[in-house]
N, C-alpha and C positions, 0 to 999 in steps of 0.2 A: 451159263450162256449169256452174253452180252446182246439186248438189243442194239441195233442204229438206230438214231433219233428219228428215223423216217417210215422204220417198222413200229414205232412205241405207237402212235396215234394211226387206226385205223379209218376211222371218219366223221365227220361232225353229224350230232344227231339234230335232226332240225323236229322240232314238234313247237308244237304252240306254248306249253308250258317253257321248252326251254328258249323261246323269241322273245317270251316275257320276262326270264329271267335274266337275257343277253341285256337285257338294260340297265342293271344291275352292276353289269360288269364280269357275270360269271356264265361261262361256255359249256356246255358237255359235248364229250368227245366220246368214241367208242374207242377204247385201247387194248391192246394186245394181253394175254390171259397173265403173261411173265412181268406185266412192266409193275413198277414199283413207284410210289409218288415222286422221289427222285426226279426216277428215268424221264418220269411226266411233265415235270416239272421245265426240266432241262430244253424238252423235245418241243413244249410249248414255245417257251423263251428265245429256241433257236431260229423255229421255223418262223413264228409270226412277228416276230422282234418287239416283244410285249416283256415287260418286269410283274411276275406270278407272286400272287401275295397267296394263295393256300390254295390244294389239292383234297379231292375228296373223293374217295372211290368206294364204286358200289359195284358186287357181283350178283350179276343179275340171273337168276337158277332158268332152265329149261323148263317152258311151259307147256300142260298139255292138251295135245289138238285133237281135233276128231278128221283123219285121214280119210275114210270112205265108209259109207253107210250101207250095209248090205242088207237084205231084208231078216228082219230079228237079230240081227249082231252090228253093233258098232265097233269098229277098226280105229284104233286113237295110233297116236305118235308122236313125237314131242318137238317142241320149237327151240331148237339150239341157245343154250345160255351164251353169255356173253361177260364183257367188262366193263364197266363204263366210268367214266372221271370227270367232278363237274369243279374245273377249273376257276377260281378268282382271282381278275388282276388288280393291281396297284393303283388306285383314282388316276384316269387322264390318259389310260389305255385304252384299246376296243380291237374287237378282232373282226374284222370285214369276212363274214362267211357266206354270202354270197354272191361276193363278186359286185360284176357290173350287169346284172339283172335288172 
């Protein structure tokens, strides 16, 4: 199965480590569980019109929650794993992700 380069990247992660790292030069994204550095690669390059110098992807496992407290039993559940790709581009790039904020 083929993704489209608009399914490969699901959304930017914005946290404070990775604001710090955007200065860098290097983005993390949340990507689709199928995509492959490639596909990542591609989907970055296309969409942001940025030249990707390395991809780096990490699966991130489902963690466990504590759903509801009932008296003498705890009810856990878990928080959906995911994929994520922490992209670096080529000196004299940058990716505007949040707009005009």
């Amino acid at each position: 199965m083929t993704l489209h380069q608009s399914d490969v990247l699901v959304r930017p992660m914005i946290t404070e480590k990775n604001t710090l790292i955007s200065e860098r030069g290097q983005y993390t994204f949340e990507v689709a569980r199928e995509a492959n550095k490639i596909q990542i690669k591609h989907a970055v390059e296309a969409i942001f019109n940025v030249k990707v110098k390395a991809v780096n992807i990490i699966v991130m496992k489902p963690k466990k929650r504590k759903v509801m407290k009932k008296p003498n039993q705890k009810v856990f559940g878990f928080e959906a794993g995911f994929k994520k790709a922490i992209v670096s581009l080529e000196p004299g790039y940058s990716i505007d992700i949040f707009g005009d904020i």
